[in-house]
DRENGUGU-682691 format. One record per residue (C-alpha): x negated, y, z; residue number from 1. Coordinates in Angstrom, 2 decimals. Example, Ala and Ser with C-alpha at 12.3 -4.5 7.8 and 13.67 -1.06 7.14 Angstrom:
2
X,Y,Z,resi
-12.30,-4.50,7.80,1
-13.67,-1.06,7.14,2
END
This chain:
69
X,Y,Z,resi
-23.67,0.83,3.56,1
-25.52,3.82,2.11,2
-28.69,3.40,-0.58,3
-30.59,6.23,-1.68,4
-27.69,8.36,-1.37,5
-24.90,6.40,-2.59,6
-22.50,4.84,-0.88,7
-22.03,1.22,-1.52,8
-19.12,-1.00,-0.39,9
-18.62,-5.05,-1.47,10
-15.36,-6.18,-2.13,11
-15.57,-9.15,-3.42,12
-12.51,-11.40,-4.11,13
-10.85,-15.16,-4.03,14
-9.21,-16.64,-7.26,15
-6.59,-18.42,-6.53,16
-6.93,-21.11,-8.67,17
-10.44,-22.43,-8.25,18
-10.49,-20.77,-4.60,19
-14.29,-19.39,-5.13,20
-15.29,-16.07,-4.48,21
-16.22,-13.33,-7.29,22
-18.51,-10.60,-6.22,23
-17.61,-6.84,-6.77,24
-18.90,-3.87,-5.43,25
-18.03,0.14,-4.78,26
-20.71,2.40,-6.18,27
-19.69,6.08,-4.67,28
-21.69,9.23,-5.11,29
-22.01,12.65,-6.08,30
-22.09,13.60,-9.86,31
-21.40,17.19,-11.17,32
-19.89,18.19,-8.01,33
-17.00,15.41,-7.41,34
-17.48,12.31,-5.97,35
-17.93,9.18,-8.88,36
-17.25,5.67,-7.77,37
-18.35,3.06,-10.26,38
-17.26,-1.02,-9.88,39
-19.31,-3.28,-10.57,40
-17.98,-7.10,-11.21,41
-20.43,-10.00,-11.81,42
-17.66,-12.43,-13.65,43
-20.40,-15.27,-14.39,44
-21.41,-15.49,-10.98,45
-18.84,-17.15,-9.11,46
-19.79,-18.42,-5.43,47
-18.23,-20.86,-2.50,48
-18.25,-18.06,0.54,49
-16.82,-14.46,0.65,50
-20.31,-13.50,2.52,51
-22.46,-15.35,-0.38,52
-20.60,-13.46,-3.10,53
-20.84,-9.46,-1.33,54
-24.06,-10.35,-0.69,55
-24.70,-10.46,-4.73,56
-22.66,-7.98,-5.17,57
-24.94,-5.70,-2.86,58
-27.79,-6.87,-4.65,59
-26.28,-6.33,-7.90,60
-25.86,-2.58,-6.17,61
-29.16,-1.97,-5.39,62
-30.78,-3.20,-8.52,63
-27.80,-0.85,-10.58,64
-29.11,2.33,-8.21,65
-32.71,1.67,-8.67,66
-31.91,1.63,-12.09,67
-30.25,4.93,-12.33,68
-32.49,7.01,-9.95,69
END
């Protein structure tokens, strides 16, 4: 999905152990003429359902831009 001129991408993953998902998210954009990508994990916020935790993590991607621009 694209923000405000980044490119943002969940990938949120399963532990193995406790099965729950833990959100993560791709941050891409331009930055001094190359192409940055920043990952952003949220550890503490565990969830039951893949689609629960990118949907965090997409949040957590949005409030990160809004932050930066």
């Amino acid at each position: 999905m694209d923000y405000k001129g980044h490119y943002v991408e969940a990938v949120s993953y399963q532990l193995v152990d406790s099965g729950r998902w833990v959100p993560k998210v791709l941050i891409r954009y331009a930055s001094n003429g190359s192409i940055t990508t920043t990952p952003l994990t949220a550890f503490a916020h565990e969830h039951d359902t893949q689609a629960a935790a990118d949907a965090y993590a997409l949040t957590l991607a949005q409030m990160w831009i809004d932050g930066k621009t």
